[in-house]
Structure formats: C-alpha cells, structure tokens
ChimeraX commands (.cxc) that place a marker at each C-alpha (Angstrom):
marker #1 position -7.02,-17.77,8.93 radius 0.5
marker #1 position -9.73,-16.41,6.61 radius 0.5
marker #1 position -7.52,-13.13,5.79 radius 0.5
marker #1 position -4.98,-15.56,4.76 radius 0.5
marker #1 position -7.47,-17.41,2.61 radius 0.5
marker #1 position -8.78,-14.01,1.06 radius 0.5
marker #1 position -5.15,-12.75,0.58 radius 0.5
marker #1 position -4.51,-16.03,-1.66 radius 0.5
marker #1 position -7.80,-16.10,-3.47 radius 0.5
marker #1 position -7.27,-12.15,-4.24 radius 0.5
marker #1 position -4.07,-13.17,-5.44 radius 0.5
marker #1 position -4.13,-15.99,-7.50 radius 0.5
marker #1 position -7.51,-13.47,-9.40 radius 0.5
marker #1 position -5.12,-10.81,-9.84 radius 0.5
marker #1 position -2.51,-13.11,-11.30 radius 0.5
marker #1 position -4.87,-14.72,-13.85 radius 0.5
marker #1 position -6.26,-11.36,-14.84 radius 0.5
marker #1 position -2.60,-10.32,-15.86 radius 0.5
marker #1 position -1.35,-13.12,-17.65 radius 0.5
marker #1 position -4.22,-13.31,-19.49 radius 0.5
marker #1 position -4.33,-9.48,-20.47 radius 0.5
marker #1 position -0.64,-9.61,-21.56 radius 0.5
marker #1 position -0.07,-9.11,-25.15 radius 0.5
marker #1 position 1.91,-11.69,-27.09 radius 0.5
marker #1 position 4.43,-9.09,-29.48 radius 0.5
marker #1 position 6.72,-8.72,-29.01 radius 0.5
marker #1 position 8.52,-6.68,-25.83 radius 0.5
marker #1 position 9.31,-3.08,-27.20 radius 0.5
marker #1 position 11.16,0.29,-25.42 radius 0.5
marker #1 position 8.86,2.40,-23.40 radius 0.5
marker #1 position 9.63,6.13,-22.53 radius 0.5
marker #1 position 11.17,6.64,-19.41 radius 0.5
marker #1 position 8.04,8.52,-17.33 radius 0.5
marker #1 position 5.03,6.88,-16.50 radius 0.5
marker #1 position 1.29,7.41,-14.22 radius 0.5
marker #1 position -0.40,4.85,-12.93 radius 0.5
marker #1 position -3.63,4.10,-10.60 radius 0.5
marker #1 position -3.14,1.45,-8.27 radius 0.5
marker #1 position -5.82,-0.52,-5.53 radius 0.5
marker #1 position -5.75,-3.73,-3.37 radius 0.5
marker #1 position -6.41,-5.92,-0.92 radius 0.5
marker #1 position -5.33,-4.88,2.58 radius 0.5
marker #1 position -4.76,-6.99,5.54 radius 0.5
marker #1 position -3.78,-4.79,8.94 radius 0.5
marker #1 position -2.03,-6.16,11.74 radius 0.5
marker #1 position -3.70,-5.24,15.11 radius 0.5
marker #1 position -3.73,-1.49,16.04 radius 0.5
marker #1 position -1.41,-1.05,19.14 radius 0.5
marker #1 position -2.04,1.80,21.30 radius 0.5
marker #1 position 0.49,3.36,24.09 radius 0.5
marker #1 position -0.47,5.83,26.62 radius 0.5
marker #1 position 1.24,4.29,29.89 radius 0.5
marker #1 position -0.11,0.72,28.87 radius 0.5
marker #1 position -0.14,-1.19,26.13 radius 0.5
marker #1 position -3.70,-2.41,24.08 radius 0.5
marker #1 position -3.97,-4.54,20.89 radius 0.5
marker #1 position -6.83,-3.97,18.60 radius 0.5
marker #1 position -7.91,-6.13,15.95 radius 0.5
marker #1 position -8.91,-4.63,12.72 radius 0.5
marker #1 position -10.80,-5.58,10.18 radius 0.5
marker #1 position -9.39,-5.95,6.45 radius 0.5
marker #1 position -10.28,-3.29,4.15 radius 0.5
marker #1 position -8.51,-1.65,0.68 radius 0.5
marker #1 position -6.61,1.16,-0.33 radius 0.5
marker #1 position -6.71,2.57,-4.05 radius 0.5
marker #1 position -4.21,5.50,-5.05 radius 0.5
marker #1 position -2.26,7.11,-7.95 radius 0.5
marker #1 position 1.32,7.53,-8.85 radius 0.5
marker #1 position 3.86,9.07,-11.69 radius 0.5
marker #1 position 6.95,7.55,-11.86 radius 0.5
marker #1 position 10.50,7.76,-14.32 radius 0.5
marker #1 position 12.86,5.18,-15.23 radius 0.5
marker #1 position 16.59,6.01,-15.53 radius 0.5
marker #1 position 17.25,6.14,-19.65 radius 0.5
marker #1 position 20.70,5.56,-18.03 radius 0.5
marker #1 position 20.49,2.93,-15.48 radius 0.5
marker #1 position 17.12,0.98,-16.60 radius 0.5
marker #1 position 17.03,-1.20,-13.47 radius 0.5
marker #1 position 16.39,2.05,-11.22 radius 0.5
marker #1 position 12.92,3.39,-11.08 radius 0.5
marker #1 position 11.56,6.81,-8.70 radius 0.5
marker #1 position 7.82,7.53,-7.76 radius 0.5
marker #1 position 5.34,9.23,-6.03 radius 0.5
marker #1 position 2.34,8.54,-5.45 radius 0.5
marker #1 position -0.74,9.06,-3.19 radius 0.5
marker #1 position -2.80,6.60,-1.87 radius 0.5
marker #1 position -5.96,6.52,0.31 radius 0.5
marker #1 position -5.58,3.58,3.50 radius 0.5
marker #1 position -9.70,2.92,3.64 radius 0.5
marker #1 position -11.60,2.48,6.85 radius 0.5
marker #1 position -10.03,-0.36,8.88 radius 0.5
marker #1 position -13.06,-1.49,11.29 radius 0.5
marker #1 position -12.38,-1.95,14.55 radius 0.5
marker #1 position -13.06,-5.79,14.82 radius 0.5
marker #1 position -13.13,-6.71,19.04 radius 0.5
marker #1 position -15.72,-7.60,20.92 radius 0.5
marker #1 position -16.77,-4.23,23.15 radius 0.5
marker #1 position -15.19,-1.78,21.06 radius 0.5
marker #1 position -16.71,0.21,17.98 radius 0.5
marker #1 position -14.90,2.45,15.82 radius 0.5
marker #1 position -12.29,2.24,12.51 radius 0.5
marker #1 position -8.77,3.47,11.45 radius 0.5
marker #1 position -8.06,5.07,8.21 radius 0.5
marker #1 position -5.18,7.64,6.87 radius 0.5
marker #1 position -4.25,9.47,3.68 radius 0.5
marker #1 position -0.50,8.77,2.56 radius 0.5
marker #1 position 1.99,10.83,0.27 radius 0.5
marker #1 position 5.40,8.48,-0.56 radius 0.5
marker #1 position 9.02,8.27,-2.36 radius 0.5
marker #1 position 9.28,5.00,-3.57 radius 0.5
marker #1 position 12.78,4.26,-5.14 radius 0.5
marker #1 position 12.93,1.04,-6.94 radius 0.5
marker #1 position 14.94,-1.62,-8.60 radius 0.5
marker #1 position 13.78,-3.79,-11.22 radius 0.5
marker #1 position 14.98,-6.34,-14.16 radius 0.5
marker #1 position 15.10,-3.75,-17.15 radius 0.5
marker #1 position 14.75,-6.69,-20.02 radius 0.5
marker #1 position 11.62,-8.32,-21.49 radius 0.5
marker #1 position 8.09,-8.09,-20.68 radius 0.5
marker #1 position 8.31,-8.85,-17.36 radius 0.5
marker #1 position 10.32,-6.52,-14.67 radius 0.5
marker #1 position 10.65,-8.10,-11.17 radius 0.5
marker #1 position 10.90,-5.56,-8.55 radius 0.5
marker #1 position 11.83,-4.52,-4.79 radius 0.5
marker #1 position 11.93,-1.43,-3.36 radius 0.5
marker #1 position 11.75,1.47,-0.45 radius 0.5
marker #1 position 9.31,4.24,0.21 radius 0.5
marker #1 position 9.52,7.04,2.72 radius 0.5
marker #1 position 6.64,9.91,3.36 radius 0.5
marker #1 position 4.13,11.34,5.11 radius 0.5
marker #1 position 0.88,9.83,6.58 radius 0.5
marker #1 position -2.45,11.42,7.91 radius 0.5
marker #1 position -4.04,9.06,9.69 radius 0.5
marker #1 position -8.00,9.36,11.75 radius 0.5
marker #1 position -8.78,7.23,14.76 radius 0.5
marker #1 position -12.39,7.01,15.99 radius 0.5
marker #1 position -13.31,4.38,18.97 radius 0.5
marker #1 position -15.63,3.53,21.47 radius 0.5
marker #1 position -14.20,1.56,24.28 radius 0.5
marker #1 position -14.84,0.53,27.72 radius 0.5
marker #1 position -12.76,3.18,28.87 radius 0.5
marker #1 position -14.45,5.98,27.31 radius 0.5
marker #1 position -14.42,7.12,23.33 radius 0.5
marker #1 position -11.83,8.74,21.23 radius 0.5
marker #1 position -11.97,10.89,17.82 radius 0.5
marker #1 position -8.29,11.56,16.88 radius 0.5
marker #1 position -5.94,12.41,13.85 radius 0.5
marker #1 position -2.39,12.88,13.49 radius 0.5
marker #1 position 0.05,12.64,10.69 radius 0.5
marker #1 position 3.41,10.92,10.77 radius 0.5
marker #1 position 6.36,10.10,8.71 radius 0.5
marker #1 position 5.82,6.70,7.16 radius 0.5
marker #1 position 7.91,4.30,5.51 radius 0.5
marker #1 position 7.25,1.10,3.28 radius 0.5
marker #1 position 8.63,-1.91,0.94 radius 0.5
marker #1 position 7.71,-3.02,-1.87 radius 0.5
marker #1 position 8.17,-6.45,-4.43 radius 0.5
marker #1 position 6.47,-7.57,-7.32 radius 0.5
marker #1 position 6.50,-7.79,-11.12 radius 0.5
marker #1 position 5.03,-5.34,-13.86 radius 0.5
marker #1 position 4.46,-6.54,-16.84 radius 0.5
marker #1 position 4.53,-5.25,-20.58 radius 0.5
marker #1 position 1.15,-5.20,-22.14 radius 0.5
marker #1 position 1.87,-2.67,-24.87 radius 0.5
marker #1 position 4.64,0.03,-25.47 radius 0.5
marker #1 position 2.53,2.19,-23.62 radius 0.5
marker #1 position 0.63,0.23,-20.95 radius 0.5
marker #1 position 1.70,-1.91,-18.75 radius 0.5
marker #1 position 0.43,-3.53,-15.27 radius 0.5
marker #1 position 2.05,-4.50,-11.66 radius 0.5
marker #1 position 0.94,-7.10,-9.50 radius 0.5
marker #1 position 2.61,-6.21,-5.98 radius 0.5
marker #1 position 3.07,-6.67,-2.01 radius 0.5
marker #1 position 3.35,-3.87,0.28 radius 0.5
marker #1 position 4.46,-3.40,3.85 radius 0.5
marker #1 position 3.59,0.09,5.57 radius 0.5
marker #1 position 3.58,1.35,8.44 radius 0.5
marker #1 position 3.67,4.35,10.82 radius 0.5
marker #1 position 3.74,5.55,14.30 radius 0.5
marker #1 position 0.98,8.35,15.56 radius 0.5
marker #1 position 0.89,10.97,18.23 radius 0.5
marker #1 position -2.20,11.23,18.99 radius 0.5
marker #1 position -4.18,12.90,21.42 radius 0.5
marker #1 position -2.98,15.25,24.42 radius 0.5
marker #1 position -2.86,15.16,28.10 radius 0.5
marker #1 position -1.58,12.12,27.61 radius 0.5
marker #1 position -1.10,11.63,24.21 radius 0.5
marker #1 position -0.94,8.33,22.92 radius 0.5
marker #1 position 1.02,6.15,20.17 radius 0.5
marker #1 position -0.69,4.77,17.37 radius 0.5
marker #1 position 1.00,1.85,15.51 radius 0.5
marker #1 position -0.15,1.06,12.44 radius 0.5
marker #1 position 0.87,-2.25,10.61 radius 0.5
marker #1 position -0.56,-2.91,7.02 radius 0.5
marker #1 position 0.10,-5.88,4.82 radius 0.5
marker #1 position -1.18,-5.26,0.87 radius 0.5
marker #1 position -1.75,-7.15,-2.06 radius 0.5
marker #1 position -2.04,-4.88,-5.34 radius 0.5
marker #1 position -2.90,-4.19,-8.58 radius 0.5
marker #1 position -1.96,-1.35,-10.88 radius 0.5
marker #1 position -2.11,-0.15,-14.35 radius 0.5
marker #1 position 0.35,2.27,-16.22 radius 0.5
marker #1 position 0.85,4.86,-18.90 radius 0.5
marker #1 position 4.41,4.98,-20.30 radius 0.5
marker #1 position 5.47,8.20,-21.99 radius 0.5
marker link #1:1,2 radius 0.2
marker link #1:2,3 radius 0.2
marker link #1:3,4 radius 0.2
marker link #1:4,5 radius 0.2
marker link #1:5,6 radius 0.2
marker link #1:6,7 radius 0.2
marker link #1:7,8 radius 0.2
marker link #1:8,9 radius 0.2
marker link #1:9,10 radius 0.2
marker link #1:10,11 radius 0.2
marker link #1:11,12 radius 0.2
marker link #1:12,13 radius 0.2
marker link #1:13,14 radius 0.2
marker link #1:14,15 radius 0.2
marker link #1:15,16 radius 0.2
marker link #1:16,17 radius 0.2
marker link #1:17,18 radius 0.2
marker link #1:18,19 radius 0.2
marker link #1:19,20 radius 0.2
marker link #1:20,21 radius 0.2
marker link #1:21,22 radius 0.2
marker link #1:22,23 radius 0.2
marker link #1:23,24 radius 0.2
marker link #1:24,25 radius 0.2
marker link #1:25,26 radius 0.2
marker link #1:26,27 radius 0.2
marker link #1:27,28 radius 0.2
marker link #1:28,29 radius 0.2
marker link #1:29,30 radius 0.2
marker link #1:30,31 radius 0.2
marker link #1:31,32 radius 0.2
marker link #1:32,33 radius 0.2
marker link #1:33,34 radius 0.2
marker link #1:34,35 radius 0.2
marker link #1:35,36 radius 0.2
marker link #1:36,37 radius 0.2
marker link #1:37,38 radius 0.2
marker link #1:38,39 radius 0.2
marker link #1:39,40 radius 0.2
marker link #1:40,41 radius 0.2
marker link #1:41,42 radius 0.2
marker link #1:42,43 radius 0.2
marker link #1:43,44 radius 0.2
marker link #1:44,45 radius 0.2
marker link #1:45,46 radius 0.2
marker link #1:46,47 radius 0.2
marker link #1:47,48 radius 0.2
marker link #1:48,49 radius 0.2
marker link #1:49,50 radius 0.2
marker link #1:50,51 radius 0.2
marker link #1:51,52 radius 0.2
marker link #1:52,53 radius 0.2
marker link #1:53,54 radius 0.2
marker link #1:54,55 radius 0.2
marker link #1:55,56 radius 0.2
marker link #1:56,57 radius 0.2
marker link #1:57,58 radius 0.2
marker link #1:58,59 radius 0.2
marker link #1:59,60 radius 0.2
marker link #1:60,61 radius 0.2
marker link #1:61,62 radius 0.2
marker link #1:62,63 radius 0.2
marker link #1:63,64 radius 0.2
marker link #1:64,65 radius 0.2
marker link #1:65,66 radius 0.2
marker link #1:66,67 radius 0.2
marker link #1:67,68 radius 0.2
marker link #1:68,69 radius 0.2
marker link #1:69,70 radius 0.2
marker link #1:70,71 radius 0.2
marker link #1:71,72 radius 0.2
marker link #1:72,73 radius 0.2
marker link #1:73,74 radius 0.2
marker link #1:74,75 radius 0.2
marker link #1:75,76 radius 0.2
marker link #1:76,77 radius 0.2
marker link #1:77,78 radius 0.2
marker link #1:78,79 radius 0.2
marker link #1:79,80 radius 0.2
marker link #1:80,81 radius 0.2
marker link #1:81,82 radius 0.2
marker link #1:82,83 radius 0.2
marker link #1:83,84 radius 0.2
marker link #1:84,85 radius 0.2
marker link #1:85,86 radius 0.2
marker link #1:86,87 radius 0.2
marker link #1:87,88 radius 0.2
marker link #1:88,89 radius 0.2
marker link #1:89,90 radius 0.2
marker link #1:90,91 radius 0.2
marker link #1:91,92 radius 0.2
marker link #1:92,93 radius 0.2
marker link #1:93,94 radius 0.2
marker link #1:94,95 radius 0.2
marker link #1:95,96 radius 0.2
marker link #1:96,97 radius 0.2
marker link #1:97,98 radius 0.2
marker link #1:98,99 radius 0.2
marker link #1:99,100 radius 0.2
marker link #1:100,101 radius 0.2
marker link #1:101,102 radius 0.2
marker link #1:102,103 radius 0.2
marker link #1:103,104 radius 0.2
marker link #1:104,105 radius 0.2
marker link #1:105,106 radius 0.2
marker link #1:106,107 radius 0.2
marker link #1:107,108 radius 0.2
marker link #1:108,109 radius 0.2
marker link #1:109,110 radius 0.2
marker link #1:110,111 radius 0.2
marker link #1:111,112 radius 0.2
marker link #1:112,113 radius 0.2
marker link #1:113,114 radius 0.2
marker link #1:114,115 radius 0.2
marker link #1:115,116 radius 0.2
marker link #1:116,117 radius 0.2
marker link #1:117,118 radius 0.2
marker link #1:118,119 radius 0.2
marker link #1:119,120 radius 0.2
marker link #1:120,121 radius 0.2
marker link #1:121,122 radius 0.2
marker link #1:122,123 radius 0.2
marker link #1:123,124 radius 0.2
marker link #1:124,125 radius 0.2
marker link #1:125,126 radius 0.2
marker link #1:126,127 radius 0.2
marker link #1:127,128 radius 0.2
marker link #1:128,129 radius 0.2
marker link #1:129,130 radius 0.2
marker link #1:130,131 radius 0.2
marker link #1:131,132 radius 0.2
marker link #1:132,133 radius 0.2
marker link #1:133,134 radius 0.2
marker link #1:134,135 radius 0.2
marker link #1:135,136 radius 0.2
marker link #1:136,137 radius 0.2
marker link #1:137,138 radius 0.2
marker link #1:138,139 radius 0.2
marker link #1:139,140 radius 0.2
marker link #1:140,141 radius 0.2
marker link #1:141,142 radius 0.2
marker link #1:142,143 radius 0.2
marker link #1:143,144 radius 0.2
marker link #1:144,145 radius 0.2
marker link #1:145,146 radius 0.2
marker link #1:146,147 radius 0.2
marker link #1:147,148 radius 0.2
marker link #1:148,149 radius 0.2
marker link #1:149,150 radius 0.2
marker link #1:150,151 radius 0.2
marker link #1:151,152 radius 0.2
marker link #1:152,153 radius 0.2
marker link #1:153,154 radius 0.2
marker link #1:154,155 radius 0.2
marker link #1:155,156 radius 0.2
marker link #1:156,157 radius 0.2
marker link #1:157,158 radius 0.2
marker link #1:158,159 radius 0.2
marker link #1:159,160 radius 0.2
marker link #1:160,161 radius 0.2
marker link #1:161,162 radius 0.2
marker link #1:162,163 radius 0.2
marker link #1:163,164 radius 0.2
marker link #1:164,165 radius 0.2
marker link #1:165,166 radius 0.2
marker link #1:166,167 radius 0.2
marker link #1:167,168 radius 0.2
marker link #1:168,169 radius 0.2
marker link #1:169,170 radius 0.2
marker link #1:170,171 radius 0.2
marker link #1:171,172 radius 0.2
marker link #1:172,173 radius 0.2
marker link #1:173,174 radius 0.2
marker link #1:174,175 radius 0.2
marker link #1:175,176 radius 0.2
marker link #1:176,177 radius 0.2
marker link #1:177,178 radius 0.2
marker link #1:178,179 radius 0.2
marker link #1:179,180 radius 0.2
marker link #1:180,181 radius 0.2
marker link #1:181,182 radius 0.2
marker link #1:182,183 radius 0.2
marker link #1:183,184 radius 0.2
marker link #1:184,185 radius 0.2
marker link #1:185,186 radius 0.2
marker link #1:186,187 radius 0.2
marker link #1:187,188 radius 0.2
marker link #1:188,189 radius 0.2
marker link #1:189,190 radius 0.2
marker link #1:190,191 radius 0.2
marker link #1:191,192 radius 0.2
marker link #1:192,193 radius 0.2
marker link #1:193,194 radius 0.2
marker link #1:194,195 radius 0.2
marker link #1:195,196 radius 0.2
marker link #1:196,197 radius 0.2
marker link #1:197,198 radius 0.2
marker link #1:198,199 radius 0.2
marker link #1:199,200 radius 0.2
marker link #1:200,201 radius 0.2
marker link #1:201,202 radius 0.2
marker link #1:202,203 radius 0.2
marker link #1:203,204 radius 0.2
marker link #1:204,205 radius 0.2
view
C-alpha cells in the first residue's frame, strides 16, 4: 500500500511540475530528431527465482535515470523511433532473513505512436533490447553474487508536451521486464518485473 501511495504522490508532483512549466504560445513545428534524459520512480514486483523450486522476493522501490535520441517521421508524424539507455538502480532486497539488491543496465528500441497535433502528444508504445542485470543475496540457503544479461522487452504510455519549439517534456508509465540465466550447476531464472513512473526532458532538432 505505501508504494501505491508514493507512486500517486510522485505522480500528481510530476504532473504539476509540467503543466506549470508549459509555455502558453502558441504550438509550433519541431524538427524531426530529438535527445532526451529521462528518470523516475520505480516500483518492482517481487523477484522470482527458479532453480527446481520456485521463491518470491520482495524488493524494495528504487529509480532508474537514463538517456535517449529519438526521430519523428516528417512523413507519418504519429510514428516516433528511439533508443535509449537507462540505468535500473539498486532494488533492495526487502524480506525478513535475506540481505542483498537487484540492479541491471538496459539498451532498448522503443517504437512509438503518438497524436502529432498541438502541444500535447499522447503516446503508447513497444520496446525490445538487451538487459545486464547483477544479483547479490544472502539467504538462508547460502549467498549468491550473479550477473547475466537478457533480451528485454517493455511498454510504454504517456503524454509529452510542447514547452518550446525546441524543448519539450514527457510524463510516462513503463512496464519492463526480463528473464535471467543466472548462475551454473544449476543455473537459475531470474524474473524481473518493474513498474515506472517518469519524467523526461527533450531537445528537438
């Protein structure tokens, strides 16, 4: 209940910080490539682990922050393409009896559709990469220091909105997850489950 309760109050800040940063002119063309830095609020479902068995761990909320350069279509204004980075911060292991925290690096392909008209673009969307991901733990059973990488996949929703030609902000959700191999003799899968509330800024050139 109280990541619920953060995940509003983060929201309803972010929103209030936008509207009020948007400029009145107004709406005017912006060139078709953009970059953009991007962080949040992230809310992880629990870790599940398979080696045989199957264990739930609860993690702890934490935040990601990343970077991105993207290009509308001149041609079809309601499709977008990125790629971006973005770093998946220390997720704290959050059980009684077990120490430890989950964290990966992630390079995605986001394709996009969006409402080209206005000042404010509504958007959903797809992303597909790849995901290096770091497990450390100390559990009844014994301790584990572990990394894999993984393809990855995500969706995306939101709105960005027009501040100037050149600037412009998103307020978004994410969904991403991934599946791990980690470990040997047996291995193990890693599920990872992340729910995100963001923020962004762009440059439109």
């Amino acid at each position: 209940m109280k990541r619920i309760y953060s995940a509003v109050l983060v929201l309803c800040l972010a929103t209030f910080l936008l509207f009020t940063s948007v400029s009145t002119a107004p709406a005017a063309e912006a060139g078709p490539f953009y970059i953009g830095v991007f962080g949040g609020y992230v809310m992880p479902d629990d870790l599940k682990i398979e080696d045989g068995g199957s264990v739930d761990l609860s993690l702890k909320s934490s935040w990601a922050i990343g970077a991105k350069v993207g290009y509308i279509f001149p041609q079809v204004k309601w499709l977008a393409a990125e790629l971006e980075y973005f770093y998946l911060a220390k997720q704290d292991l959050d059980q009684s009896g077990y120490d430890g925290d989950f964290s990966a690096n992630n390079v995605m392909a986001n394709l996009l559709v969006r409402y080209p008209e206005g000042k404010f673009h509504p958007y959903a969307g797809i992303g597909i990469g790849w995901s290096w991901a770091t497990f450390k733990a100390t559990v009844p059973r014994g301790s584990a220091d572990e990394s894999a990488n993984a393809f990855a996949w995500q969706i995306l929703a939101g709105v960005n909105f027009e501040i100037t030609p050149e600037w412009s902000a998103d307020l978004g959700y994410r969904y991403f997850t991934s599946k791990y191999d980690m470990g040997s003799d047996p291995s193990s899968d890693v599920t990872t489950k992340n729910h995100m509330i963001v923020l962004g800024i762009n440059y439109h050139f």
